[in-house]
C-alpha positions as CSV (number, residue, x, y, z in Angstrom):
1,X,0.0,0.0,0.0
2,X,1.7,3.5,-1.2
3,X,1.7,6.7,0.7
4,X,-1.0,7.7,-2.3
5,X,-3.3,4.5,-1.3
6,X,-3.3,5.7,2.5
7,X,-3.6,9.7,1.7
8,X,-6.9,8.9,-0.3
9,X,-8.6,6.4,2.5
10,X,-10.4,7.8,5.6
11,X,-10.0,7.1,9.2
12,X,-12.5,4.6,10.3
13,X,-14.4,4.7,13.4
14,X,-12.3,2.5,16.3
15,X,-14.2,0.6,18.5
16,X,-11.6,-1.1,20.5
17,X,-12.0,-4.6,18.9
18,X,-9.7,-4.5,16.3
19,X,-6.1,-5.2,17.6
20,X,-3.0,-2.9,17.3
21,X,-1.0,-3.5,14.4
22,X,1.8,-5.9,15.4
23,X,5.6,-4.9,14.6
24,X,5.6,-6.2,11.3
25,X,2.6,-5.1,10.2
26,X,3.8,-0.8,11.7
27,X,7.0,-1.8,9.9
28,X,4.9,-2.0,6.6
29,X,2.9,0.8,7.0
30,X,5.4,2.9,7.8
31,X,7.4,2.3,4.7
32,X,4.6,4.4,3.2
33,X,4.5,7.0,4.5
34,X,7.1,10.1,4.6
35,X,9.9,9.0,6.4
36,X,10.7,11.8,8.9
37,X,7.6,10.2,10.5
38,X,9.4,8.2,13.5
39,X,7.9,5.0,14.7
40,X,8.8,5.5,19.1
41,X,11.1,3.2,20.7
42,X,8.0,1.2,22.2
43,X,6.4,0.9,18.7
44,X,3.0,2.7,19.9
45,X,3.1,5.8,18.1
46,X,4.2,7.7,15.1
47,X,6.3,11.2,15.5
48,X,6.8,14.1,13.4
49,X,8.4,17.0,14.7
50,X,8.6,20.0,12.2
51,X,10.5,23.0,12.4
52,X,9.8,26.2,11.2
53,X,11.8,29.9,12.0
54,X,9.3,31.5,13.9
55,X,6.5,30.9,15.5
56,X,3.5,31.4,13.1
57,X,4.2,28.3,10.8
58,X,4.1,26.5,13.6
59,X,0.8,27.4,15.1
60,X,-0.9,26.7,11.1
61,X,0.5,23.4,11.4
62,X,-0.9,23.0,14.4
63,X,-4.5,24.6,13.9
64,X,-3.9,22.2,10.1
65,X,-3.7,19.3,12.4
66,X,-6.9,20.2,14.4
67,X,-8.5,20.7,11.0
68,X,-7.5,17.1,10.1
69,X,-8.4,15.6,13.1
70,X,-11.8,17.1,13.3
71,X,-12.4,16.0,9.5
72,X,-11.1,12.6,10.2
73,X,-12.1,11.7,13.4
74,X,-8.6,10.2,14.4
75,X,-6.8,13.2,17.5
76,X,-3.5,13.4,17.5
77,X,-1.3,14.8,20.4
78,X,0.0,18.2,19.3
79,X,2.8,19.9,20.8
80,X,3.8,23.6,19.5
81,X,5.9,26.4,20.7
82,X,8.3,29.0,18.6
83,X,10.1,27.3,15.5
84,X,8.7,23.6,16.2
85,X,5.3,21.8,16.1
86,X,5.6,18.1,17.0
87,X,2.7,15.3,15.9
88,X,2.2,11.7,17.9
89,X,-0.3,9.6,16.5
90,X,-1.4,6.4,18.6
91,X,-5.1,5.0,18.7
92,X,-5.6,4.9,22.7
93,X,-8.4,2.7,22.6
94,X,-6.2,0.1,21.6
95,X,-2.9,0.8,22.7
96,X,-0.7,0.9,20.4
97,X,-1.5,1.9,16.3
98,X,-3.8,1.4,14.0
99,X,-4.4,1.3,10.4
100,X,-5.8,4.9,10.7
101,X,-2.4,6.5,12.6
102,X,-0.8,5.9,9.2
103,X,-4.1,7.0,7.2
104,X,-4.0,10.7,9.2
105,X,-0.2,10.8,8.7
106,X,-0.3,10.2,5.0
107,X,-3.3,12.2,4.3
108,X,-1.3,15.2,6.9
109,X,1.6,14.7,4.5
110,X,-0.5,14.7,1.0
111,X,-2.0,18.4,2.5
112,X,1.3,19.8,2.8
113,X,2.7,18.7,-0.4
């Protein structure tokens, strides 16, 4: 599945019954999206930290991302302060990530190409 193939899907409502992806299956996704997104060290969430010389890039970003997440129905953690805005995507509900982490980041990349 290409970065195109997620950008163009839409998150799905989570309901807790699906399991998290395992490590192979985050390994796979992720070689589809942009790779500046970082898989953590635990293998629970995605990270992207951008960085910007000022401080208003980073607050569109940020106010992009709560577009997004509104629109998609999949929250990410946003973190923002002067020249940096920082994205984590993990589905709570199940721990870990889902098929929609990498749908939001792909779609997140696709709106700022």
């Amino acid at each position: 599945m290409s970065n195109q193939n997620l950008s163009s899907q839409h998150c799905k409502p989570c309901n807790g019954e699906v399991p998290a992806l395992s490590a192979s299956q985050v390994a796979e996704h992720a070689s589809n999206i942009d790779p500046q997104w970082q898989v953590s060290d635990a293998g629970d969430a995605l990270v992207r930290r951008f960085t910007f010389k000022g401080f208003a890039k980073a607050v569109y970003l940020a106010n992009l991302c709560s577009w997004l997440a509104d629109k998609e129905g999949h929250h990410p953690d946003i973190a923002f302060g002067w020249g940096y805005c920082e994205v984590t995507l993990t589905t709570h509900d199940l721990g870990g990530l889902s098929e929609n982490d990498f749908i939001w980041a792909a779609r997140l990349d696709a709106l700022l190409e």
